[in-house]
N, C-alpha and C positions, 0 to 999 in steps of 0.2 A: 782210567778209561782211555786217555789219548795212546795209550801204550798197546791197548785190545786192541782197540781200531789199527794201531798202526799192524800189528802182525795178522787182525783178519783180511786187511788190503793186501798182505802179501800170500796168505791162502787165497785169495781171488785171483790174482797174479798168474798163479801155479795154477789153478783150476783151468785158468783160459789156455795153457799148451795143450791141454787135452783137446782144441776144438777142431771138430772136423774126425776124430778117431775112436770116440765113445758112445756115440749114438746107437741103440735109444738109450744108454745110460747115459746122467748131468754128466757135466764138469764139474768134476771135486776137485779142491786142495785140502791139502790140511798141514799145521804148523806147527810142531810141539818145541814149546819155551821152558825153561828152566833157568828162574832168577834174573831174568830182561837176556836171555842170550838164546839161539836158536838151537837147539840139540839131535833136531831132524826135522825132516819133510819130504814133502811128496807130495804126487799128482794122479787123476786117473790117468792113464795114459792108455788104454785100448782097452776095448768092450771086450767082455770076456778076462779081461787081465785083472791084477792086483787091484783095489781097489786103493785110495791117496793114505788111510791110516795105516793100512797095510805096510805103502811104500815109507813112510813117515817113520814108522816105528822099529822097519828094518834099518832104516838110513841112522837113527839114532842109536839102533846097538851098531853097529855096525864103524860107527866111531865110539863107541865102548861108554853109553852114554843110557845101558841100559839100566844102572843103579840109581839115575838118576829122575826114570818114569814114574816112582810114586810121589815125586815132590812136584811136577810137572804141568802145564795145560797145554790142552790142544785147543786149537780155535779150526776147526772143520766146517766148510761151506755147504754144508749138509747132513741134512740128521744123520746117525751113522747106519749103517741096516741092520737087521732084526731078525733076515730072515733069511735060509742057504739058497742060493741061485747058481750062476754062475762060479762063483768064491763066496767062500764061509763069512758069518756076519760078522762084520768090523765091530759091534757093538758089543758082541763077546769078548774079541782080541783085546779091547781097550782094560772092560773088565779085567782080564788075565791079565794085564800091565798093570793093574794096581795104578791108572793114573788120577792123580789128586783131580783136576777139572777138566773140564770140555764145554768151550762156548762154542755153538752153534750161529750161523749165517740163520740158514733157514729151515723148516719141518719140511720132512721129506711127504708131497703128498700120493704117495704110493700106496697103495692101501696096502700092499705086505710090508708098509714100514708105519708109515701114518701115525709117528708119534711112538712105538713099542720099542725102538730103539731109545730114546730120551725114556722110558718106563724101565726100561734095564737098568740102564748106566744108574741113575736115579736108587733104585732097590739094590745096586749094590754098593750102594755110600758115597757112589763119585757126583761131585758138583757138577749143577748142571744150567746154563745160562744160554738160552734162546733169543735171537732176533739180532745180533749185534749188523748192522750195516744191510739189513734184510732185503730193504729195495736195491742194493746194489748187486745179491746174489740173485734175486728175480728176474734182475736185467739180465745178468749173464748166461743162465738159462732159461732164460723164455721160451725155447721152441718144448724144453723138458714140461715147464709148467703149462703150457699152451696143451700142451698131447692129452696131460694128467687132468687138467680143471673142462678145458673145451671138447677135449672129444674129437682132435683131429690136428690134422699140423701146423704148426707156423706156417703164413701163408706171403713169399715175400715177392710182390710183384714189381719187374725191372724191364725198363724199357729204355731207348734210345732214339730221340728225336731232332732234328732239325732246327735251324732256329725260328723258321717260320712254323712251326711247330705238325709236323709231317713224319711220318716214319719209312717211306718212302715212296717212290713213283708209284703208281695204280697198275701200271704193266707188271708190276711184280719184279722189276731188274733191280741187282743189287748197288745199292747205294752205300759206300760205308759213312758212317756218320759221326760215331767215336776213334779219339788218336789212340797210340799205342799203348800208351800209359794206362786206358781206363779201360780196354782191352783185356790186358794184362791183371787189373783189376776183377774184372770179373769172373775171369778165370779162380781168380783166389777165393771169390765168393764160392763158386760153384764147389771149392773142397771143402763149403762149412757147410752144407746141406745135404741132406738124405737124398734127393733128386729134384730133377730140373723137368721141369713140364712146356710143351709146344701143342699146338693145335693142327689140326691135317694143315692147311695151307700150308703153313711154316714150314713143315715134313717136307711137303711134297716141291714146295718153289725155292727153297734152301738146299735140301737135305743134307741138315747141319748133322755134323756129329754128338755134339753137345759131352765132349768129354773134356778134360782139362791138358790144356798144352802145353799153354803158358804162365805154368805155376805150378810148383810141386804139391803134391797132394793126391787123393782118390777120387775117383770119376765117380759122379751121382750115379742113384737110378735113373735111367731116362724113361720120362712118363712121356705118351701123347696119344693124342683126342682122336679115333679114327672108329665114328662110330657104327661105320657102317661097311670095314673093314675091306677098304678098298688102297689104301698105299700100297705100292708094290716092293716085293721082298728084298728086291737092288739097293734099295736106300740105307744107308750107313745104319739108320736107327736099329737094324736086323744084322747087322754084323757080328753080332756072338760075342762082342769084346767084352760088354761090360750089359748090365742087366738092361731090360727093356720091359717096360709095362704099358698096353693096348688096352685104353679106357674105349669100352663098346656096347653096341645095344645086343650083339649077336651073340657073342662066344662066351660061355659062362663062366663064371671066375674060378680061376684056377690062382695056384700058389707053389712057388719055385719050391722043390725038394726040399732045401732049408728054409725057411723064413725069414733070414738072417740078411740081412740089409744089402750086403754085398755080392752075395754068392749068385754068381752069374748063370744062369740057367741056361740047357741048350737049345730050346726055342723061347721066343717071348713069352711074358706070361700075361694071364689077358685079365681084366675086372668090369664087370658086365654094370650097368646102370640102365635104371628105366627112362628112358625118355620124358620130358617134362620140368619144372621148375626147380625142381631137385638133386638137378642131375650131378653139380659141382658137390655139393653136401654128402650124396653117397657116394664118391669118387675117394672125395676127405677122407670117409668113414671106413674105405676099402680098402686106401693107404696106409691109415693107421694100425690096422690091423697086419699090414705089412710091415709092424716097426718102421713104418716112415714118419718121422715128427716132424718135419721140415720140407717146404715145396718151395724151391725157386721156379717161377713162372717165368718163360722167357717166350712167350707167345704172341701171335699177332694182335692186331686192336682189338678182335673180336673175342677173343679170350680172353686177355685181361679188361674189356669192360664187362664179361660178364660175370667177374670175380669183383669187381667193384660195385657193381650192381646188387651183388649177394651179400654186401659185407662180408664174406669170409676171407677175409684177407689181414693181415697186421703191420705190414709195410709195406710202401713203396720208393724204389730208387730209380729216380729217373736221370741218365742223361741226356744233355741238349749240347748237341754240337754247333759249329760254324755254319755251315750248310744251308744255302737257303735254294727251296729248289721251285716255290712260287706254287705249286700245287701237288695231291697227292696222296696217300692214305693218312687220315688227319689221325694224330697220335691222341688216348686215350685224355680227360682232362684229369690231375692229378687231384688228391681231394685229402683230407685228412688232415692231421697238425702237420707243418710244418717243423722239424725238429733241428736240420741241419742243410748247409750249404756248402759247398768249394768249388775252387778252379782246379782244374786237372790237364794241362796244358791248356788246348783251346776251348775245354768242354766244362760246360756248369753240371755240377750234379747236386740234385735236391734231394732232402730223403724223408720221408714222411710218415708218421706213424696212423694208426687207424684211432686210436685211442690216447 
């Protein structure tokens, strides 16, 4: 048993470089052992690409280690799939490798897997063992299980406040509040989410670019709140660089040529909501339908309390700098479990789960 665990922690390992590159597919890894010694592996490493047993079982002929798959287990961070998508089902190919077992993280709850991959494997004589270290593959993709169970994205609300607890002056001038370090930080965030969401003020008294500078990686979709379609087209958020989505009451909802998370459309593309109590929930529900599983909030107070207000939210990170500026736009009040704490040069950061 200590010896699964140790090689399914190192399929978890391998699943987490995929992050930020797969979406809306999880992070997989997957490990294949033979006699306590590793004989391949692999990762998802881009949507649309090979899938981790794929790469796993090429890497093991590949060191000539293919006589060795019927004696073999793999330990895979996800049911394998069952069904042709983008690449052909992993649950065939294992099949066709003749591999003696296959322990499983967790069931895949996709309904074109939902278990039919583990009915394969299964009917074709191969051993089959579910659940090994399950809450730890849950954690790793939450925003995957979050899309699949909830019906909408990961919802991760992050702010930056003052130590008298302010987000800045009321005149709207800019205040910076976090050092470089957490800066820098959040730039790295911004390459593990589907897109980053602002409200009109933000838009209009910033007009941030919200792309990643300071970190390698891929710029979100940029979401924001303009519902009554009055930001003007000079603002960076219209610059054509990188996708833009215009949650509104006016312009019907349209959807980029592709679907496909990143493909940069040549004007924005808009998602209409009705006005009312509702209004966050179908924004969620219009995202998701854009393969967006993940919403970094980077919004004023009045957008992230009204994500706090809704519950639909799953975490919050908040920094608090040195700064104390005695009055000003009072920053949201943080609410949920406590999970984690640190210093990051001068700046506390807290982070909070909803559940």
């Amino acid at each position: 048993m200590e010896a699964d665990i140790q090689w399914m922690r190192r399929a978890l390992l391998l699943a987490g470089y995929g992050r930020g590159n797969v979406s809306p597919n999880p992070m997989v890894g997957c490990v294949i052992v033979h006699e306590g010694s590793i004989i391949g592996e692999g990762w998802h490493r881009q949507y649309g690409g090979p899938h981790a047993e794929v790469w796993a079982i090429n890497d093991a002929e590949s060191k000539g280690n293919a006589h060795l798959l019927p004696e073999s287990t793999a330990y895979v961070t996800l049911e394998p799939c069952s069904h042709t998508g983008k690449t052909p089902p992993c649950a065939d190919l294992i099949i066709s490798k003749k591999l003696k077992k296959v322990i499983i993280c967790n069931n895949d709850p996709n309904p074109l897997v939902s278990g039919r991959g583990i009915a394969r494997m299964v009917e074709a004589g191969i051993e089959v063992e579910i659940g090994l270290l399950a809450s730890e593959g849950l954690a790793l993709n939450k925003r995957f299980f979050t899309a699949m169970g909830q019906k909408r994205p990961y919802v991760i609300l992050k702010w930056a406040e003052t130590a008298d607890g302010f987000l800045g002056p009321e005149t709207g001038d800019a205040l910076r509040i976090s050092g470089t370090l957490s800066n820098m930080r959040v730039h790295q965030w911004r390459t593990e989410e589907d897109a980053i969401l602002i409200g009109y003020k933000t838009a209009l008294m910033d007009n941030p670019r919200l792309n990643v500078r300071n970190w390698e990686g891929r710029d979100p979709v940029r979401v924001v709140l303009d519902r009554h379609l009055q930001l003007p087209a000079t603002l960076h958020l219209f610059n054509k660089i990188q996708s833009t989505i215009v949650v509104n009451y006016l312009q019907e909802s349209t959807l980029p040529d592709s679907p496909e998370r990143y493909s940069v459309s040549s004007d924005p593309s808009y998602l209409k909501v009705n006005p009312g109590a509702g209004e966050i929930e179908q924004m969620l529900k219009g995202l998701l339908a854009r393969k967006i599983q993940s919403v970094f909030v980077e919004g004023g107070a009045a957008v992230i309390s009204a994500f706090l207000q809704t519950g639909l939210w799953d975490e919050i990170r908040r920094c608090q700098g040195p700064a104390v500026i005695g009055n000003g736009v009072k920053a949201p009040i943080a609410t949920g479990v406590l999970r984690e704490s640190e210093i990051v040069e001068k700046d506390l950061w807290t982070h909070y789960s909803r559940i």
